[in-house]
N, C-alpha and C positions, 0 to 999 in steps of 0.2 A: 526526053523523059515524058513517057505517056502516061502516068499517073494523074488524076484528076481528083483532090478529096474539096468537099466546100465545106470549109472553114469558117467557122463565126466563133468568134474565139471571147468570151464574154469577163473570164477569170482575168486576161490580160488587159482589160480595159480600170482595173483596179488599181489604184495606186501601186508606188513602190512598197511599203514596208510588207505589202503579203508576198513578193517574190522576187526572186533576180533573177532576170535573162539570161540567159545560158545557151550556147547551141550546144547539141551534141557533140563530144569527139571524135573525128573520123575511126575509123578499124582498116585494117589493114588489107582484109579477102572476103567479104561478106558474102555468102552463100546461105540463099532461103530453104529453111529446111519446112517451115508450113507456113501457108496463109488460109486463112479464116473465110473464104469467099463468101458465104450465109452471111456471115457479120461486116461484112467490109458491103453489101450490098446493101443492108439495115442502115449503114453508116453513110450513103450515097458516095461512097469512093468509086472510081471508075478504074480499076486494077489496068497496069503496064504487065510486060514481059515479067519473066521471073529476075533477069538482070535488074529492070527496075527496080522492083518491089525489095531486092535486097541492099539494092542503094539505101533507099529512102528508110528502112525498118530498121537498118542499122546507124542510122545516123548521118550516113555517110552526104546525103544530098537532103537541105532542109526544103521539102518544097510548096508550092508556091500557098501564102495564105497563113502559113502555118507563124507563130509567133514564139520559139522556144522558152520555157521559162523552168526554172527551179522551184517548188512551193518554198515558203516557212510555214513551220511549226514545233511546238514544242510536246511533249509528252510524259505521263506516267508511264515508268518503264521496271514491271514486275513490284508497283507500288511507289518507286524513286520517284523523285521529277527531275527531271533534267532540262532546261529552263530554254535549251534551242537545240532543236533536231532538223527537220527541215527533209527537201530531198537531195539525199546524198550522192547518191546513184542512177537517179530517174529525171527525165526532163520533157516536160508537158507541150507536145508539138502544137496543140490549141486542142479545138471542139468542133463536132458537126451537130447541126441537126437532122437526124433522120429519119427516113422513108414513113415511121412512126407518129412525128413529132414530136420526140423525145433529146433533148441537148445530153450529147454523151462527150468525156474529155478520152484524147488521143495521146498516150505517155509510154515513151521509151523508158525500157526499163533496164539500167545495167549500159546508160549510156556515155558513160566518163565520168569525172571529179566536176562538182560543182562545190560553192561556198561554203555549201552546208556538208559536207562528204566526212570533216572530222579526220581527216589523215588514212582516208580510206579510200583504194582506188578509184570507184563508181564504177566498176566494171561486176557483171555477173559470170558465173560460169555455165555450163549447159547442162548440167543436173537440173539447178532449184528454177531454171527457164521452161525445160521441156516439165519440171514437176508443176509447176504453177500455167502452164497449156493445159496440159491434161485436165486437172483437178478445177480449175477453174470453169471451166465447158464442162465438167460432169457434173459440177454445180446448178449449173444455168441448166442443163436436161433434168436435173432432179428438180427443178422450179423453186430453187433456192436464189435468193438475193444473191447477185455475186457483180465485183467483177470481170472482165470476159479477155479472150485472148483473141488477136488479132493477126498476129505473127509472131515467127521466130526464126532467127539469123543467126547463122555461127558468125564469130569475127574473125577467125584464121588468124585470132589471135591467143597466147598463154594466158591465163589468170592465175595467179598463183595463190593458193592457198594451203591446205598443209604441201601440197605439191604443186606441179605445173597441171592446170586443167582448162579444156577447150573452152573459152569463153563465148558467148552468143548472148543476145538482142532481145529481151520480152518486147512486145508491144499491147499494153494494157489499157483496157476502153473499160470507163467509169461512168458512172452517172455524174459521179465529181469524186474528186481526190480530197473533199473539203474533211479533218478527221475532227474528232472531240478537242486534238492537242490543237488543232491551228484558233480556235477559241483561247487555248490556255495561253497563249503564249502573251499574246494580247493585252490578256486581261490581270497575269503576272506583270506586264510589264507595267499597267497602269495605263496605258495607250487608249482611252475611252472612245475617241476618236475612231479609231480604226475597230475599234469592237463592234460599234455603232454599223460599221459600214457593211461590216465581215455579215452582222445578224442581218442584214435588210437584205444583203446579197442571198444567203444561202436560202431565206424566206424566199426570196421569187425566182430560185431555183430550183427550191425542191417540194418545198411547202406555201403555196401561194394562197391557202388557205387562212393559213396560218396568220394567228395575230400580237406580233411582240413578240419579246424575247421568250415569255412562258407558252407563249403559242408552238413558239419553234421545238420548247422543249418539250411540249406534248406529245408532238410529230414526230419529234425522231427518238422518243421513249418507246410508241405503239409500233415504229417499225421495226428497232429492234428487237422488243419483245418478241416480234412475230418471228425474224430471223431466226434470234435461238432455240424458241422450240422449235421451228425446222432443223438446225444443225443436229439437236438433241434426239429428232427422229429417224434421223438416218446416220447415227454414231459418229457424228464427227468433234474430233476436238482442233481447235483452232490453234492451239500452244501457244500462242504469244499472245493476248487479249489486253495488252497496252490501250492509253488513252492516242498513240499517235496511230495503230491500227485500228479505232472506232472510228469508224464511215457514219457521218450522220444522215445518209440517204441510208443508211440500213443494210448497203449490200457489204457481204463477207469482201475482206479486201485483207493482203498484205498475204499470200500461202507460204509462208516458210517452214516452221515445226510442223505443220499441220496432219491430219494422221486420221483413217477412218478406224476405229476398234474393230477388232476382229471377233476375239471372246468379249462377252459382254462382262465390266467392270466398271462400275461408278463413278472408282478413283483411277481410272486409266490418266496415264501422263507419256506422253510421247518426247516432247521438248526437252532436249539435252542439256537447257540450260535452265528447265525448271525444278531445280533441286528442291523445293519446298511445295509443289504440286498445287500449287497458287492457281494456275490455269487448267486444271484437272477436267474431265468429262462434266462430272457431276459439282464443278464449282462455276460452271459457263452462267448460269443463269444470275450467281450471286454477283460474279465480276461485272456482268453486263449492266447493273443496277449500281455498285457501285463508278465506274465509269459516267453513266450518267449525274450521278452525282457530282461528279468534275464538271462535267457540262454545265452543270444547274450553277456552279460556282461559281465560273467564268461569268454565266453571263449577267449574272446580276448584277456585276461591277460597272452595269453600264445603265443600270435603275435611281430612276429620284428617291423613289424609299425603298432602303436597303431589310427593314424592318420586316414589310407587306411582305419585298419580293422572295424574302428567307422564309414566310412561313408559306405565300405560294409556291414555291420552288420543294419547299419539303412535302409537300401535299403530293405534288406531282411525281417526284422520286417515290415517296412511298408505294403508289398505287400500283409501280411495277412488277414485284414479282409477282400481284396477284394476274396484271394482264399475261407474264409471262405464264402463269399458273395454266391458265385459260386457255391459252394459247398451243401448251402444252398435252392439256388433257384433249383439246382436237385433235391435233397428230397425232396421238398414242391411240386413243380412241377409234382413231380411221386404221388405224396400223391390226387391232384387233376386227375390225370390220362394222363400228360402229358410225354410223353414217352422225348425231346426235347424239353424241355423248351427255349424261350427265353427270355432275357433282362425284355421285354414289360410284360411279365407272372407275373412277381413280383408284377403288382398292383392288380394282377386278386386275385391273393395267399395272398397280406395282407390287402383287402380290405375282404376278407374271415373271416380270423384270427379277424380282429377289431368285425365283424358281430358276432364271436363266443363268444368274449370276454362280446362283449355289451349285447348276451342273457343267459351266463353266461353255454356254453355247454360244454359237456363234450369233453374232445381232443380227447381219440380214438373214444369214440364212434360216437361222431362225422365225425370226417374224415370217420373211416367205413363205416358209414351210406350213405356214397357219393356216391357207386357203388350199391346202392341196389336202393330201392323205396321212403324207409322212412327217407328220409334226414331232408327233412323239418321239422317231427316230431322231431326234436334235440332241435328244437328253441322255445326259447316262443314267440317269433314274428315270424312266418311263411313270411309275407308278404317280412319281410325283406331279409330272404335266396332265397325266388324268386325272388325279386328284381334281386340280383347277381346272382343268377343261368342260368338265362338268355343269359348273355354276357359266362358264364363258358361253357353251351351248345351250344353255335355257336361256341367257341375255340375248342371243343372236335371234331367238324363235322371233322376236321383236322387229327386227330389222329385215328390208325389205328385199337385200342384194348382198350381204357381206362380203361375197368371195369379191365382187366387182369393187367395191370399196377397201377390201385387202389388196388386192393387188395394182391398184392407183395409188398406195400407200407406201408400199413395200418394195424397194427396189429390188430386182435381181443382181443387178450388177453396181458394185461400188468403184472405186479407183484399189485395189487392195496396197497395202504397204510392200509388200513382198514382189506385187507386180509392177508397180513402181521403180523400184530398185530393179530389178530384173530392165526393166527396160530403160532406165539409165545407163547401164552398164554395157546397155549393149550399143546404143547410139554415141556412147564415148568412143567404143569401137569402127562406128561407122555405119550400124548396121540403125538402120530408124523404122524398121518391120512393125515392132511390137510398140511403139510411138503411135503408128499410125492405124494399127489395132485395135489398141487401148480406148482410140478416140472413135474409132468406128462404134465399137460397142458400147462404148458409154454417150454415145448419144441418144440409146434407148434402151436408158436402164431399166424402165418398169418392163420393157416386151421379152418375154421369155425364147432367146434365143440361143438353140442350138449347137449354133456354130461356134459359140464363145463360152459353151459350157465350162470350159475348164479356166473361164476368170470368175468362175462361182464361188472354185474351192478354196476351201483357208488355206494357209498356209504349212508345211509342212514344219518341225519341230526347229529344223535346219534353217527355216526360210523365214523364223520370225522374227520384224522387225521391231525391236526393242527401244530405240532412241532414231528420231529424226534431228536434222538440223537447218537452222535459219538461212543459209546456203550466201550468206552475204560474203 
């Protein structure tokens, strides 16, 4: 085994009650269908054969350094709580630090039953693996917070779900796995002790700035803020926005419902299990602030005065959706081609959006369309995009470069839902073309290229995708 990763493995030096050791379960035929070499070189891994790499990605050989483990935590789950969730499915091989100096955690994903599994196999299938490759890397090229994919292994084994279906291997790289829910669980339980440990940990791993427990919650308020107005610029809805899928390093983590819009819609819901549209487009900003609130909850249970830290902690929740506001009106602002946006910009930008809504256009290609010629061509009411275009080109006399600052803004190329499924369908088959397509071109979503014109277009009336799912 020629594989070499260095491991410093920092989570596992933590007592028992935040994880059980767990190795993976073996599989049966493991066959590497990608590895990540960009990131596995950021990671200082030193890659074996591809025999190797499919050992090791599926479980099948733990190697050397690496110290398996299962997290706990608990979560809000669509508002419930559920008082221990934990990883079911996933088992954390340790951490590197790399080429960067950046400590990232190493976690198979879909690697057997662990503790926490809840009478659920811990197996994934090869849909929501190669969905969460894709879409996770067209994250990271959009310079979006994300998780990052590292590999992916069939297991030449069934997983059954409404049917029998190929099962395969994620291999997901974090900054940390630590969520808003592994606080909760904690500090539900009363466990002060281990709260204490949990807050000083994640301070000098992600926020070393940061001072105390409302330090930490400053920190990981202003990252996520930042996060969702990026989701919100480039149409993404997350569908499942749980306290145990809130990453308090900020990055997007957990792709199951997930889903870019196509027509733009406010109340877009893709999640087959969000019947009350709780996690909607246009509800990300509010959930993400109340989330935080959970956060703010948790940790105060580990403050001498409960009093202080309620009305510091509420100080500090409140302040978010204006950071998110702010946050927001940058991206929308760069999206129109305003390098500086101010205050006043905000009606220019959602009297836009209502305009897009009302002609039912597409979101990227729409905004695209803004730095070129054929904007108007977006609309089925032209008159109406002139109307606004108007006041939009006397704002721009101002600014110094738009087109360059629209189009650093505005992707070309998104992951589409329609091309997704399309190439699921075809890698169940055997065929992994348009897998590796998908990923060619969406590693340069802003650059306008030719050759993949035709993942520009929407989708056909036949081809839209209406309900995603959690793929567990």
């Amino acid at each position: 085994m020629n594989i070499m990763i260095p491991f410093d493995n920092s989570f596992a030096r933590l007592p028992d009650p935040f994880f059980s050791r767990q190795n993976p379960s073996p599989v049966r035929a493991p066959r590497l269908v990608a590895f990540n070499e960009d990131l596995a070189g950021l990671l200082g891994i030193q890659p074996g054969d591809r025999e190797d790499l499919a050992e090791v990605f599926s479980g099948n050989h733990v190697p050397v350094g690496a110290e398996p483990l299962a997290q706990l935590y608990a979560g809000h789950q669509f508002g419930q709580y559920n008082p221990q969730l934990g990883d079911g499915r996933a088992v954390l091989l340790g951490e590197t630090v790399g080429t960067d100096g950046q400590r990232r955690d190493i976690q198979l994903k879909g690697a057997g039953r662990t503790p926490y599994s809840r009478g659920g196999d811990g197996r994934a299938w090869l849909g929501p693996v190669l969905r969460e490759y894709v879409i996770s890397e067209a994250m990271h090229a959009l310079g979006i917070p994300t998780t990052r994919a590292l590999a992916a292994v069939e297991t030449g084994e069934p997983v059954y779900r409404e049917g029998a279906m190929p099962g395969a291997v994620l291999t997901r790289v974090a900054a940390s796995h630590l969520r808003v829910g592994t606080f909760q669980i904690f500090a539900a339980r009363g466990d002060v002790a281990s709260l204490k440990r949990l807050t000083a940990y994640a301070i000098e791993r992600h926020y070393p700035q940061a001072e105390g427990p409302m330090g930490l919650l400053t920190a990981v308020r202003d990252a996520q803020a930042r996060t969702i107005a990026q989701w919100m610029g480039v149409g993404f809805v997350h569908g499942v926005m749980n306290t145990d899928n809130s990453a308090i390093s900020g990055e997007t983590i957990d792709y199951g419902p997930c889903a870019f819009m196509d027509v733009y819609d406010p109340n877009t819901v893709f999640s087959s299990i969000d019947r009350m549209g709780r996690y909607a487009y246009s509800n990300q900003p509010d959930i993400a602030v109340w989330n935080l609130a959970q956060l703010a909850t948790a940790l105060i249970r580990q403050l001498d005065d409960p009093e202080a830290a309620v009305a510091q902690a509420t100080e500090i929740v409140h302040a978010m959706p204006g950071l998110i506001r702010q946050n927001w009106l940058r991206v929308f602002g760069a999206k129109i081609g305003l390098c500086d946006p101010a205050d006043a910009d905000a009606e220019l930008i959602t009297d836009l959006l209502q305009i897009m809504a009302d002609n039912q256009t597409d979101f990227t290609n729409g905004f695209r369309a803004l730095s070129g010629e054929s904007a108007r061509d977006q609309f089925v009411n032209p008159a109406a995009f002139d109307a606004w275009a108007s006041g939009w080109q006397a704002r721009l006399r101002a600014e110094t470069d738009p087109v360059a600052v629209m189009n650093a803004a505005n992707p070309a190329l998104i992951p589409r839902n329609h091309r997704m499924e399309q190439m699921i369908e075809a890698a169940v088959a055997g065929d992994y073309t348009m897998f590796r397509r998908l990923n060619a071109a969406l590693a340069r979503p802003y650059a306008d290229q030719p050759e993949y014109a035709d993942l520009t277009r929407p989708p056909k009336p036949d081809e839209v995708v209406a309900a995603t799912f959690c793929g567990t």
